[in-house]
C-alpha positions in Angstrom: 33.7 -11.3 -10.3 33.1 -7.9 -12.4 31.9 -10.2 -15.8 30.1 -12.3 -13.3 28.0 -9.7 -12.2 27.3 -7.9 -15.4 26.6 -11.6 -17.1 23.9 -12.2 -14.2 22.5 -8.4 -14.9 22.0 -9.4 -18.5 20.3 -12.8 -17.7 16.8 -13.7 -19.4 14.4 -16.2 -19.5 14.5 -18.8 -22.5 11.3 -21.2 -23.2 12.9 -24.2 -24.7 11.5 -28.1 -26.6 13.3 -30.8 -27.1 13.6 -34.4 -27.5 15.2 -36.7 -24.3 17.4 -39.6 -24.3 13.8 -41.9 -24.7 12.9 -39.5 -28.0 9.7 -38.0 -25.6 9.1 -34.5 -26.3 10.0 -31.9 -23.0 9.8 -28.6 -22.7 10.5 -26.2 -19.8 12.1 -23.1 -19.2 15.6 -21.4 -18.4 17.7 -18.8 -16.9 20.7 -17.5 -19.2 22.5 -15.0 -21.1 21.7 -16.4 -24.6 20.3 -18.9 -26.9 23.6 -20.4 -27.3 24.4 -20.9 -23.9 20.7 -22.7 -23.3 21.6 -25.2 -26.1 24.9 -25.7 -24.5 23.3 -26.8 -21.3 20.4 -29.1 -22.6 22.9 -30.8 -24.7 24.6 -31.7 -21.4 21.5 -32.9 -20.5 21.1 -35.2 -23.4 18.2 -33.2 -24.7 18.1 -32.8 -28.6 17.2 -29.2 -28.9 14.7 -28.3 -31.2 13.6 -24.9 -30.3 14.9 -22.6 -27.9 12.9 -19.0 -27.7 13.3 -15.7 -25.4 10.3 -15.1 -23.7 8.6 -12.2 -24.5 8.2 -9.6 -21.5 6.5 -6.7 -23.6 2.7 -6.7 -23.6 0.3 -8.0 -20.9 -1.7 -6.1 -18.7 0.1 -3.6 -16.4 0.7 -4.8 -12.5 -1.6 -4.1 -10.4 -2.0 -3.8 -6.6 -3.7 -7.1 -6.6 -0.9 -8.6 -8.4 2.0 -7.1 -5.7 -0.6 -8.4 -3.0 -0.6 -12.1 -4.2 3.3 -12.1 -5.0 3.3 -10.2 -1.3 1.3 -13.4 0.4 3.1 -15.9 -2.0 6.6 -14.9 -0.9 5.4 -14.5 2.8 4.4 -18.2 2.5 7.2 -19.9 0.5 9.6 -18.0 3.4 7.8 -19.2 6.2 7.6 -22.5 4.6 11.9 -22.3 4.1 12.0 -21.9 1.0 15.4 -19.6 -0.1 14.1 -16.6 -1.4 15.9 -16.1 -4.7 14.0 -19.8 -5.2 10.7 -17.8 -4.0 11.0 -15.4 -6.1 11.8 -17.9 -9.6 8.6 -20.0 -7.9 6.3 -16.8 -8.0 7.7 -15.2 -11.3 7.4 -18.5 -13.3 3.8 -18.7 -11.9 2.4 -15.5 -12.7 0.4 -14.8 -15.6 1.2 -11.6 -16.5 4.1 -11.3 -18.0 5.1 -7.4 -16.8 5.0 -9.3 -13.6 7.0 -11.8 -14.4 9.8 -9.4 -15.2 9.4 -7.0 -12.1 10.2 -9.9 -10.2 13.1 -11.4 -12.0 14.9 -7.6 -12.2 14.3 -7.5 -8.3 15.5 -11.1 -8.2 18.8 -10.3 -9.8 19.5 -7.0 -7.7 19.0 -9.2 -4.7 21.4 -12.0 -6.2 23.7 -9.4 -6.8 24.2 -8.2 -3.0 21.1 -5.8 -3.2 19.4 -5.9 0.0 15.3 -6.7 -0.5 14.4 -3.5 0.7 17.0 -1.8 -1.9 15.5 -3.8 -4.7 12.1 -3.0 -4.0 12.5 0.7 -3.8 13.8 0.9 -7.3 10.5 0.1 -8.5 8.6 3.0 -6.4 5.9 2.8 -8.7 5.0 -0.8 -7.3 6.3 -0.6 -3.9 5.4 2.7 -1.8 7.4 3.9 1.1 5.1 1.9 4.0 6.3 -1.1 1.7 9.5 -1.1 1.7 9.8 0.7 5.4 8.5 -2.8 6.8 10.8 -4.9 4.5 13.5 -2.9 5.6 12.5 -3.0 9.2 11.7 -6.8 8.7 15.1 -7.4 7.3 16.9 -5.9 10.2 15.0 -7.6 13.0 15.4 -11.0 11.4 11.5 -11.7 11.1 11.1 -11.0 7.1 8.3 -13.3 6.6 6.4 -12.3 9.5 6.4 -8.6 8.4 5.6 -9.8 4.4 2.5 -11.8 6.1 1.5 -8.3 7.7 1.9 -6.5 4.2 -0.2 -9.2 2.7 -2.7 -8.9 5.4 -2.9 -5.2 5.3 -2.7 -5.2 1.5 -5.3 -7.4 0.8 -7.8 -5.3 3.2 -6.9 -2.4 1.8 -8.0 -3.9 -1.6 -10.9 -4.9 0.0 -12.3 -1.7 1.2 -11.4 0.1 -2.2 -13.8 -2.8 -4.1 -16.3 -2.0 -2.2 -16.1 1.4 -3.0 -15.8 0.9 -6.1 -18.9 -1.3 -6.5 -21.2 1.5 -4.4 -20.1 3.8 -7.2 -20.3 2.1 -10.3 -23.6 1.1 -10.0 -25.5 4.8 -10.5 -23.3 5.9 -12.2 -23.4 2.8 -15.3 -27.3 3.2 -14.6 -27.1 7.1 -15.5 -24.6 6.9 -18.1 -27.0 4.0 -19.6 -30.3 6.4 -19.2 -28.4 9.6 -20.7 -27.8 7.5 -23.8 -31.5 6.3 -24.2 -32.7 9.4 -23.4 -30.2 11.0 -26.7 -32.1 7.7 -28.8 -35.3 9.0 -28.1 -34.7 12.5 -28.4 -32.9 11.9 -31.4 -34.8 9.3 -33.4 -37.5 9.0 -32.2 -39.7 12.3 -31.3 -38.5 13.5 -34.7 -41.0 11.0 -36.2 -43.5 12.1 -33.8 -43.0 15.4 -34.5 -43.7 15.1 -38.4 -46.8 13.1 -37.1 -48.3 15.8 -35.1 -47.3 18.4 -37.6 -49.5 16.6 -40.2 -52.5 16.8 -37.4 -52.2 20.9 -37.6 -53.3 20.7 -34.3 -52.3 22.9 -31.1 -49.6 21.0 -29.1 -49.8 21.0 -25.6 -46.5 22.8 -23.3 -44.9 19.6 -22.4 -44.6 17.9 -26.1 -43.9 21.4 -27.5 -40.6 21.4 -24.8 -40.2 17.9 -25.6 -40.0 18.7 -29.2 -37.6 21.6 -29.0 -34.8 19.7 -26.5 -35.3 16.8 -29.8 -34.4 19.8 -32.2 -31.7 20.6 -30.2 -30.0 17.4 -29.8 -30.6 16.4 -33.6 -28.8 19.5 -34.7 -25.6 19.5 -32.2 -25.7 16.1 -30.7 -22.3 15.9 -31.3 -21.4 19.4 -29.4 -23.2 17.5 -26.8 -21.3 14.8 -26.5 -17.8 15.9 -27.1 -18.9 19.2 -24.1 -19.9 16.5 -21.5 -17.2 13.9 -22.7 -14.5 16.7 -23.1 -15.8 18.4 -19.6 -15.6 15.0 -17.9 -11.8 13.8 -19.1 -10.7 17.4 -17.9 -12.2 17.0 -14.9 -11.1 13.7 -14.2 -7.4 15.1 -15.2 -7.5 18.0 -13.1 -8.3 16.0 -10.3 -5.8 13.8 -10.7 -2.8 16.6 -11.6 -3.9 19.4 -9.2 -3.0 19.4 -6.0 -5.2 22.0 -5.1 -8.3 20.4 -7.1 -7.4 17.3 -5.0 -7.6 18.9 -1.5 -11.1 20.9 -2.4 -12.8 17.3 -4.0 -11.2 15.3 -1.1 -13.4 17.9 1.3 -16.4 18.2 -0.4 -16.8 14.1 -0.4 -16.5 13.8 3.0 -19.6 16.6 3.4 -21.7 14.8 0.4 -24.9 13.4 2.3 -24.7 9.3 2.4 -21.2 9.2 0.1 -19.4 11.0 2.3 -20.4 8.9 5.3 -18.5 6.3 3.0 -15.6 7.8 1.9 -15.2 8.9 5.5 -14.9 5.8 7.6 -13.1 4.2 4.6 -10.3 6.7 5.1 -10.2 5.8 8.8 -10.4 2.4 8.5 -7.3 2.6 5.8 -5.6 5.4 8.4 -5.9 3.1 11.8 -4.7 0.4 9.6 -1.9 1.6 8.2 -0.9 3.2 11.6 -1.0 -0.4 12.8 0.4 -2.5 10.8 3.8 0.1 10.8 4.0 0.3 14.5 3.6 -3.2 15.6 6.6 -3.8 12.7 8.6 -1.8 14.8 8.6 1.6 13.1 8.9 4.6 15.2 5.8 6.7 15.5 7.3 9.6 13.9 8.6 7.4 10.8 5.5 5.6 10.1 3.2 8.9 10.3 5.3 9.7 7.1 3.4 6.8 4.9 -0.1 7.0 7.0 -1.6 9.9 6.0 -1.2 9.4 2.3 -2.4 6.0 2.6 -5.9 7.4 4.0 -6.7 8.3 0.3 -8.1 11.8 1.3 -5.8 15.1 1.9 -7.7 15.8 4.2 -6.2 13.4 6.7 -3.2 13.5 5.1 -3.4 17.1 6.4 -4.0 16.4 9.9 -1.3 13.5 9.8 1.3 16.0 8.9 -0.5 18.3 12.3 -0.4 15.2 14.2 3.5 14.6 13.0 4.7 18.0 14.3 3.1 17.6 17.4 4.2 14.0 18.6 7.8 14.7 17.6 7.2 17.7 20.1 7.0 15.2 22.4 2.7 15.1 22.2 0.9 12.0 23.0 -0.9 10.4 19.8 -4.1 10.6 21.3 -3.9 14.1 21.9 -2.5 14.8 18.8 -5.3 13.5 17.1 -7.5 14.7 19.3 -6.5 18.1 18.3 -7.2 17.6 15.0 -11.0 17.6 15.1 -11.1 14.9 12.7 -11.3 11.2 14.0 -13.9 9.3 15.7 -14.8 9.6 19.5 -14.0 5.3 19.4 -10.8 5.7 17.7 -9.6 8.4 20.2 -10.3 6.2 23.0 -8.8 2.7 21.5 -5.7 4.5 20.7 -5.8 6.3 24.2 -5.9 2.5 26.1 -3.5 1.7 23.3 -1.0 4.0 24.4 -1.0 3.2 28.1 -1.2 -0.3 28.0 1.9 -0.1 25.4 -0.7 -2.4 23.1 -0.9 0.5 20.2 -0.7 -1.3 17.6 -3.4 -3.9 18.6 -5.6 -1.4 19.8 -5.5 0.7 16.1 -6.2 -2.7 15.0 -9.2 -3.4 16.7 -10.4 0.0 15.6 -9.6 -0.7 11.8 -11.4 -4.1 12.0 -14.5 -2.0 13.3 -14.6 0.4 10.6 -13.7 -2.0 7.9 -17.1 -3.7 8.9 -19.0 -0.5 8.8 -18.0 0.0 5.3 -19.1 -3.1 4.6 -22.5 -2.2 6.0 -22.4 1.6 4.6 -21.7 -0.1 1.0 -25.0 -2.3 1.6 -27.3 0.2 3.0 -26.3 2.6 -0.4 -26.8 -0.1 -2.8 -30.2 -0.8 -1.4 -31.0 3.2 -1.0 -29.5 4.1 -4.8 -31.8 1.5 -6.5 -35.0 2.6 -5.5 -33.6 6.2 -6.1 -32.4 5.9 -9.8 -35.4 3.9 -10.8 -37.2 6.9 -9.4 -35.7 9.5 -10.8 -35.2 7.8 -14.4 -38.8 6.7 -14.7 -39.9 10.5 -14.1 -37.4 11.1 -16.9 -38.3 8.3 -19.6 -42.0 8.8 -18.2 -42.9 12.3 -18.5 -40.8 12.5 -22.0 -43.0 9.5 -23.2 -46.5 11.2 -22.0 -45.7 14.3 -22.8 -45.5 13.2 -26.7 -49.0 11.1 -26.3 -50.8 14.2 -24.5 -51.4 15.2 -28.5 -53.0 11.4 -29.0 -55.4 11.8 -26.6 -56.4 14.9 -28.2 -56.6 12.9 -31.8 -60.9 13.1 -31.3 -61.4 16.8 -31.0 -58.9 17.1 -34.4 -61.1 14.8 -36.3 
């Protein structure tokens, strides 16, 4: 049973091509320990084998959230439909693209061939499957209703996903449009008023204030352009990394975006609408209250709410109502106080948080159309003063061309 086991744990997937009984040309693929042991088996078949190769694993792009979201609503489908889920899983792996994905899913295939429970398997890969994950596998798998809590995941994944596009896509837009202006406006300043300037200096002519300032930011950025680029380049990677590493540079960024006028209006309903949903989706599963708080308030995105959850924690274990709890504090929505408040005495909780994560999914929807439609006319504002006053302040000296002569 031991060399059973350990044979299993080594298994790999081999890409094979052949010739059939009829001399057509197959080709498919298959489980085993070794080349030898594929050859051994087509022969069997009455394949002639002509090439038999392991399939490569390394390389591909890294999995993504979207890719554990589609394997999440795959496998929730292929179980409802019956399908055995070792046979899920081979359906899913052998239909992904990406290979990295591919071999996530047969290493959790063969833990869970091996006696591994789902949930077990899953949390051995934390970096793919986070605590709320694998809570509702694990609650799924001991009430019997697996697929039913992997369609939830899916569901809740797939929103999730949804609401961090759209974020995405209100943020990219400025700031590829200032990124694209900062680089025209180092052209210009770097190649092109230096031939203006040898112009005007053959004029011998008194320059006016703005192509004289004009002139003198172009001297600058000719002579350390690249001090320029490597301090903003260099300032924004260690910001970006100090962000990302520091806890406390986390918790101060996390506040101020929530006060920034029209982003933080954003970033705050997205955060409740991830919170409520989250909160949902774990409770109607059938995790206690207490339990699922645990994986709530990081899934927010912002420590600030992860700070309240952990408040709002401590106090319902205390034997606290939610609602008051979160009442206390000071931090959600008049609306989501009250859903979860009806929520709580009409024992609906779950449907009630989801009702108010379906409303505030929708208003980032509209938050993210309002700010597109308010940045535009903004950055074309702001970057035509730019471009404009740089290029009249260099052809204030042309219009002064007839008093020279």
């Amino acid at each position: 049973m031991a060399t059973a086991t350990a044979s299993k744990a080594q298994e790999f997937v081999f890409e094979w091509e052949g010739k059939d009984r009829n001399g057509k040309v197959v080709r498919g693929e298959m489980r085993s320990a070794g080349e030898a042991v594929v050859s051994a088996t087509l022969r069997r078949q009455g394949i002639l084998v002509q090439k038999v190769k392991k399939r490569r694993t390394k390389g591909g792009g890294s999995v993504k959230q979207r890719d554990i979201a589609i394997f999440t609503r795959q496998l929730a489908t292929m179980m409802r439909a019956g399908v055995p889920l070792l046979q899920s899983f081979d359906i899913v792996g052998r239909g992904s693209t990406n290979p990295r994905v591919t071999k996530l899913l047969n290493d959790i295939r063969q833990d869970v061939e091996t006696g591994t429970s789902l949930s077990a398997a899953f949390r051995k890969h934390p970096l793919y499957f986070d605590a709320l994950y694998c809570n509702l596998v694990e609650a799924g798998e001991a009430a019997g209703i697996l697929e039913a809590l992997l369609e939830r995941l899916a569901i809740y994944q797939e929103k999730t996903i949804a609401i961090k596009q759209k974020i995405k896509s209100a943020l990219t837009y400025p700031i590829a449009v200032l990124v694209v202006a900062f680089v025209v406006v180092a052209v210009i300043m770097i190649f092109v008023i230096p031939a203006f300037k040898e112009v005007f200096t053959s004029f011998g002519a008194e320059l006016p204030a703005p192509t004289l300032f004009v002139m003198a930011m172009s001297e600058i950025f000719v002579k350390y352009w690249w001090a320029i680029f490597g301090a903003i380049g260099g300032s924004v990677y260690f910001f970006l990394q100090t962000w990302r590493r520091s806890e406390k540079m986390q918790k101060t960024m996390d506040r101020l975006l929530l006060k920034v006028p029209v982003f933080g209006d954003l970033m705050f309903k997205s955060a409740v609408a991830r919170w409520t949903r989250t909160l949902s989706t774990m409770f109607a599963a059938g995790v206690p209250l207490v339990e699922a708080l645990d994986s709530v308030g990081g899934a927010a995105g912002n420590a600030v709410f992860a700070e309240a959850t952990e408040q709002i924690q401590r106090d319902v274990s205390t034997g606290t109502s939610l609602t008051t709890s979160m009442q206390s504090a000071n931090l959600f929505p008049v609306m989501v106080l009250q859903m979860a408040s009806i929520g709580e005495e009409s024992g609906s909780l779950d449907h009630m948080l989801g009702k108010a994560a379906d409303f505030y999914e929708e208003e980032v929807d509209e938050a993210v159309k309002a700010l597109s439609s308010l940045m535009e006319p903004f950055i074309i504002v702001i970057l035509g003063g730019i471009i404009g006053g740089i290029v009249v302040s260099m052809y204030l000296p042309i219009f002064k061309l007839g008093q020279v002569v």
